[in-house]
N, C-alpha and C positions, 0 to 999 in steps of 0.2 A: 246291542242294536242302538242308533243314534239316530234320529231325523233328519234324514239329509235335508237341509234346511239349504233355501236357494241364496247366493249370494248377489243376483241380479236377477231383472224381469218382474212380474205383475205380483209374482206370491213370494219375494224377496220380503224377511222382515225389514224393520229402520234399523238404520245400524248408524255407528261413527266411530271412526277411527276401528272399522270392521266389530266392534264390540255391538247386541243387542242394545236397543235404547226404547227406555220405558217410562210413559211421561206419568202413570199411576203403577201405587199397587195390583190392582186386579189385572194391568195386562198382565205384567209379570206373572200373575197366577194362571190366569187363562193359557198364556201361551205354555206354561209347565202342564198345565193339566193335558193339551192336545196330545204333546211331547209324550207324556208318562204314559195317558190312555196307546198312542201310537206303538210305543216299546214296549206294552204290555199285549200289546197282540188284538186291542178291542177291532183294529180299522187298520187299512195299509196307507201307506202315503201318499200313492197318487188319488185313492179315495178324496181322502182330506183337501191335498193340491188341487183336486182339478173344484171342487163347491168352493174353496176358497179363490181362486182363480174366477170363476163364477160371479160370489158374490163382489169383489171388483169389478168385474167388467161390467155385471148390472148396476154399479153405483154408477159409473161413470157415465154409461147408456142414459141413468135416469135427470143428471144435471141436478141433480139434490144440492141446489144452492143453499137453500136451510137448512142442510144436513153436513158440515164438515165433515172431510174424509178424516175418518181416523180405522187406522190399518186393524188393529185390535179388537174394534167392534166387529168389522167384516169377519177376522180372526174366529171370534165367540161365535158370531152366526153360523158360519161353515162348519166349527164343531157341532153348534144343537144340532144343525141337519145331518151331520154325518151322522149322529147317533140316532138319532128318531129316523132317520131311513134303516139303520141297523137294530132298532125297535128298542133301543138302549135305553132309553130316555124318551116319553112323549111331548108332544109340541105343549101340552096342559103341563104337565109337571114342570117344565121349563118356565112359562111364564107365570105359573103360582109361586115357582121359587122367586123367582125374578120381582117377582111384586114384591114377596116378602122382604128380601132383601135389601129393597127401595125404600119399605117405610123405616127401615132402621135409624135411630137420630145419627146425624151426623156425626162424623169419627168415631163412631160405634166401630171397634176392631173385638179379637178373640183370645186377649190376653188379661182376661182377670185372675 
């Protein structure tokens, strides 16, 4: 099973020259993780599509002039919610991880 991943419209990744394009590590990882959790049967895909879909259209609704769109965050968001609506993960665990993660020094990566 593959994610049908959209090639045009609202929940379309960035692409070039039809390849994904990833301006950090973590989308890269994010968007694997939605990918894996989705072919591993956690959540279907118009689940994930239509909150990712979602959180687009409310970025755009909101004019988040000091918020650059960046497709991968909205990406992340639509996963925590898809998962804490499916009780996978709570909104608390999400954002202690998420802290945690934050204070790490910089270029802190998982290869020692």
């Amino acid at each position: 099973m593959t994610a049908p991943l959209e090639i045009e419209g609202p929940a379309a990744p960035p692409r070039s020259n039809g390849e994904l394009v990833f301006a950090e590590p973590w989308e890269s990882r994010a968007f694997g993780m939605a990918v894996a959790l989705y072919e591993a049967g956690a959540f279907t895909w118009p689940q994930f599509r239509s909150e990712l879909i979602a959180r687009i259209a409310a970025w755009e609704i909101s004019g988040a002039a000091d918020e650059p769109y960046n497709y991968y965050r909205l990406w992340l968001a639509a996963l925590e919610e898809v998962l804490a609506g499916l009780c996978a993960v709570s909104t608390d665990e999400v954002t202690t991880r998420a802290r945690a993660l934050a204070g790490r020094p910089e270029g802190h990566d998982h290869r020692h």
